[in-house]
C-alpha positions in Angstrom: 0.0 0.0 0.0 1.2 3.0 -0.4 0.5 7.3 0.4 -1.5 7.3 -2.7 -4.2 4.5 -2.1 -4.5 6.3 1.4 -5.4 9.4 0.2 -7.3 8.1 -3.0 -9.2 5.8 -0.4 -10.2 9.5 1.8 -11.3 11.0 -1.5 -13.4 8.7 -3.2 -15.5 8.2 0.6 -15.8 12.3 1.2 -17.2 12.3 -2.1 -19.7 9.8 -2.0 -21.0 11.9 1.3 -23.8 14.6 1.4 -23.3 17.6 3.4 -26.7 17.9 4.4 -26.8 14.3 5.4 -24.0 16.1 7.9 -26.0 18.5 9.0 -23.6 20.9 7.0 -25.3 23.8 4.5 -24.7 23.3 1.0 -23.8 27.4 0.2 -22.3 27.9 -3.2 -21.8 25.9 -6.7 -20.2 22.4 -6.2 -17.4 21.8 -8.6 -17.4 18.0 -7.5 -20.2 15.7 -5.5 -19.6 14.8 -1.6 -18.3 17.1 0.9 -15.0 19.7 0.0 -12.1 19.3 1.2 -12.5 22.7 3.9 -15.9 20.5 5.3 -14.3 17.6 6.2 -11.0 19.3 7.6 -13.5 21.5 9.4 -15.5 17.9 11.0 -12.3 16.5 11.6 -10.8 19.3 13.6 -7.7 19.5 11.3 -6.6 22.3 8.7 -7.5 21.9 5.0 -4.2 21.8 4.0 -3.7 18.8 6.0 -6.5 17.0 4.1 -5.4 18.1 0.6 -1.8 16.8 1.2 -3.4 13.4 2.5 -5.7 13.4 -0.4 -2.3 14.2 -2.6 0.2 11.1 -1.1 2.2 13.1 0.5 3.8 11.7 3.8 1.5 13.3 6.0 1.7 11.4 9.7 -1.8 10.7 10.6 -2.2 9.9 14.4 -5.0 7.0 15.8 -7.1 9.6 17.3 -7.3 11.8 13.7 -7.9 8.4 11.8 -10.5 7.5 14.6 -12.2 10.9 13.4 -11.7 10.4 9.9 -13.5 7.2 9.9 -16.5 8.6 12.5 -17.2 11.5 9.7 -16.4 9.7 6.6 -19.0 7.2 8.1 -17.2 4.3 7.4 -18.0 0.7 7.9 -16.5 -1.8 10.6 -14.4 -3.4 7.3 -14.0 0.6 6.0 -12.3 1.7 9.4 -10.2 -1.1 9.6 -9.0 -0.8 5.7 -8.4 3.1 6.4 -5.8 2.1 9.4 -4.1 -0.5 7.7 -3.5 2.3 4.4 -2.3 4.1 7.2 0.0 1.4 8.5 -1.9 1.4 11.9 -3.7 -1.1 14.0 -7.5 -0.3 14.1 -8.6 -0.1 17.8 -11.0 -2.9 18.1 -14.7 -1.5 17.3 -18.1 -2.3 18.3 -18.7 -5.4 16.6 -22.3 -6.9 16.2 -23.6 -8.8 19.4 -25.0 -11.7 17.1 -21.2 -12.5 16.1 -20.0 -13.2 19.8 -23.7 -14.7 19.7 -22.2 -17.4 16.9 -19.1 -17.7 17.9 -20.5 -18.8 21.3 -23.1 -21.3 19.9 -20.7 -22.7 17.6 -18.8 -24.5 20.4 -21.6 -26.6 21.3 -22.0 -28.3 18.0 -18.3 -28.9 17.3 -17.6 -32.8 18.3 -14.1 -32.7 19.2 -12.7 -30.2 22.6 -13.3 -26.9 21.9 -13.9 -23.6 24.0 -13.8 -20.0 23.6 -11.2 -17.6 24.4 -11.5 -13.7 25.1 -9.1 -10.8 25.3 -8.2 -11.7 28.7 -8.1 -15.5 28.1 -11.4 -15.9 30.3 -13.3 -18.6 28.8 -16.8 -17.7 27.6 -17.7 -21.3 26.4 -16.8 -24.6 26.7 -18.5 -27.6 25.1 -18.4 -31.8 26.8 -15.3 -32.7 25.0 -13.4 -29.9 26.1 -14.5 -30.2 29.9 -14.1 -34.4 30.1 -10.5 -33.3 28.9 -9.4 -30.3 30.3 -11.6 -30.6 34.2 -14.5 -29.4 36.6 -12.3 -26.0 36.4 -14.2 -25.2 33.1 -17.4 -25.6 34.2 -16.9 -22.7 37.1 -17.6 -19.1 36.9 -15.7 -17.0 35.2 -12.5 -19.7 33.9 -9.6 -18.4 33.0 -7.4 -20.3 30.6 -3.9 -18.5 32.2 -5.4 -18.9 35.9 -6.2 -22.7 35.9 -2.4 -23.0 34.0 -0.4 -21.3 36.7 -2.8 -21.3 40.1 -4.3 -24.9 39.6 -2.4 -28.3 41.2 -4.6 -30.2 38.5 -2.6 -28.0 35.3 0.5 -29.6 37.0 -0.8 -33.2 36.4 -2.4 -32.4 33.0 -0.7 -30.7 31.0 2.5 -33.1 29.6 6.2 -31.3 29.4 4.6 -28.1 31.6 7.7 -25.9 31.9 7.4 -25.4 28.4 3.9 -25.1 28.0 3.5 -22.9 30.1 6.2 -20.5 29.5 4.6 -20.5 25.6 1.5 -19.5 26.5 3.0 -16.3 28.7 4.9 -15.3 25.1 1.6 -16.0 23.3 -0.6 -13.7 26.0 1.9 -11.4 25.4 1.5 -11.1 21.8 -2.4 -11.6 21.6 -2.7 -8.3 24.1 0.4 -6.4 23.0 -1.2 -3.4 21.6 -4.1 -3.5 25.0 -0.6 -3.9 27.4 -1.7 0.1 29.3 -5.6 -1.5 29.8 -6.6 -1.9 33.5 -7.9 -4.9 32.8 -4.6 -6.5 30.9 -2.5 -5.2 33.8 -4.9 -6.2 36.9 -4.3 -9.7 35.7 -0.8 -9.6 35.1 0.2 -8.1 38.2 -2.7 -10.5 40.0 -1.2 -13.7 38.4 2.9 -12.4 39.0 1.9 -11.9 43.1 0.7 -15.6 43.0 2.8 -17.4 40.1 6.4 -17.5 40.4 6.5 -19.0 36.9 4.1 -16.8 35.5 6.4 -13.9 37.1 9.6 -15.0 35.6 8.4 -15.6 32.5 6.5 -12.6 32.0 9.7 -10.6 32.8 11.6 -12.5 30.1 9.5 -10.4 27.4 9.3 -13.5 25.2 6.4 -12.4 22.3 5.3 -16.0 20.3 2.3 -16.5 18.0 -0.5 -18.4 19.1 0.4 -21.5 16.7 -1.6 -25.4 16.4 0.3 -28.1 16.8 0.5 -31.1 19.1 -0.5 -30.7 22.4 0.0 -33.6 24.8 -2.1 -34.0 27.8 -1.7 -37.0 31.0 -5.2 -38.9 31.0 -6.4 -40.9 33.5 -5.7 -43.9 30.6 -2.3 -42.7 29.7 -0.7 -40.0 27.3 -3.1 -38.3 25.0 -1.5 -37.0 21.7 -4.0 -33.8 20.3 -3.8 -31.2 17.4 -4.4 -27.7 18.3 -5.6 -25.3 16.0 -7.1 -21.6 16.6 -9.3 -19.5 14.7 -9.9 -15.7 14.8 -14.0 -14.4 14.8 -14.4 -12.2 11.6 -17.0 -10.2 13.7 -15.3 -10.5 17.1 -11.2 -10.6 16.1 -11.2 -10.0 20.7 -12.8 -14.0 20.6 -10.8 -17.3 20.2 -12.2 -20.7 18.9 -9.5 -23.3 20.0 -10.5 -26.6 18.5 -8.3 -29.9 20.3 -8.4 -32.6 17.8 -7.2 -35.9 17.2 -3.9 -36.6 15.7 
């Protein structure tokens, strides 16, 4: 991508706009459709020449809170905003996405044969199905599981979970990664510093500063039968990129 697409991108959506629909007066002859360049510089509380050297590809430095506006007055869509940051070679912040997407994620689980549960933001698991909790425990089936709790605060992860040194020190660099951009939250810190004042593990290997992608793969687990041998594999909600479908198959 490039400056151009960026500020061809901003053009093409300010013209496809009605200033009325804005709540702006239409004074004057219009040259071109949409919204001038001075209206939306004026909506987005930045100077027209700042829009006309974005609209030109120059390398104009756009900050999250100025794209955040862009995208509120250039009305764009959930898949709009996110294209507009990405032109902009920035992150969108995650959006309001449609309840009935958490809704289907959720439901999903239920239906799937093999283990499967739902992860959020914080690792707190929103939904579990049978497979997962004849596998994994009773800690599933409590209020408010979390994936990272039951790892380093449970006696039974100890027992479960084969080669656990390594396991667990993978899943700290995968937190890492999955929250990196949410690492100032309240939330993202209240557990960290709640599971480092209990975990000695989790502690050590949270100041290591390991970052790892949240890979598949074989995942090995002690049942009360012997050694069981699983693939893991992890999917990403379209509507709700905060949720996690982990899926524990056969090998």
């Amino acid at each position: 991508m490039s400056e151009q697409d960026l500020g061809l991108f901003i053009r093409k959506q300010r013209e496809r706009l009605s200033p009325a629909a804005l709540g702006l007066r239409s004074v004057g002859r219009r040259r071109t459709p949409g919204l001038r360049r001075e209206e939306l510089a004026l909506l987005c509380g930045v100077s027209p020449t700042w829009i006309t050297w974005l609209e030109q590809g120059r390398p104009v430095r756009a900050s999250e809170a100025t794209l955040l506006r862009l995208a509120e007055v250039l009305r764009l869509s959930e898949a709009e905003r996110h294209y507009l940051f990405s032109l902009a070679g920035r992150l969108a912040p995650d959006g309001v996405a449609a309840e009935n997407g958490a809704e289907a994620v959720l439901r999903s689980v239920a239906q799937i044969s093999c283990a499967a549960y739902v992860l959020d933001r914080l690792w707190n698991v929103l939904a579990s199905n049978e497979a997962a909790r004849l596998l994994l425990g009773d800690w599933l089936a409590q209020p408010a599981p979390n994936l990272l709790h039951y790892t380093f605060l449970d006696p039974a992860a100890l027992r479960l979970i084969d080669d656990w040194p390594g396991r667990a020190r993978r899943l700290v660099a995968e937190f890492r990664a999955d929250c990196g951009r949410h690492l100032d939250e309240a939330t993202v810190q209240s557990q960290v510093r709640s599971l480092a004042a209990q975990s000695p593990a989790f502690a050590r290997y949270w100041q290591d500063q390991e970052v790892l992608p949240r890979e598949g793969g074989e995942r090995c687990f002690h049942g009360p039968h012997g050694r069981i041998v699983l693939q893991q594999t992890t999917f990403q909600a379209a509507l709700r990129p905060d949720l996690k479908l982990v899926l524990l198959m056969p090998a």
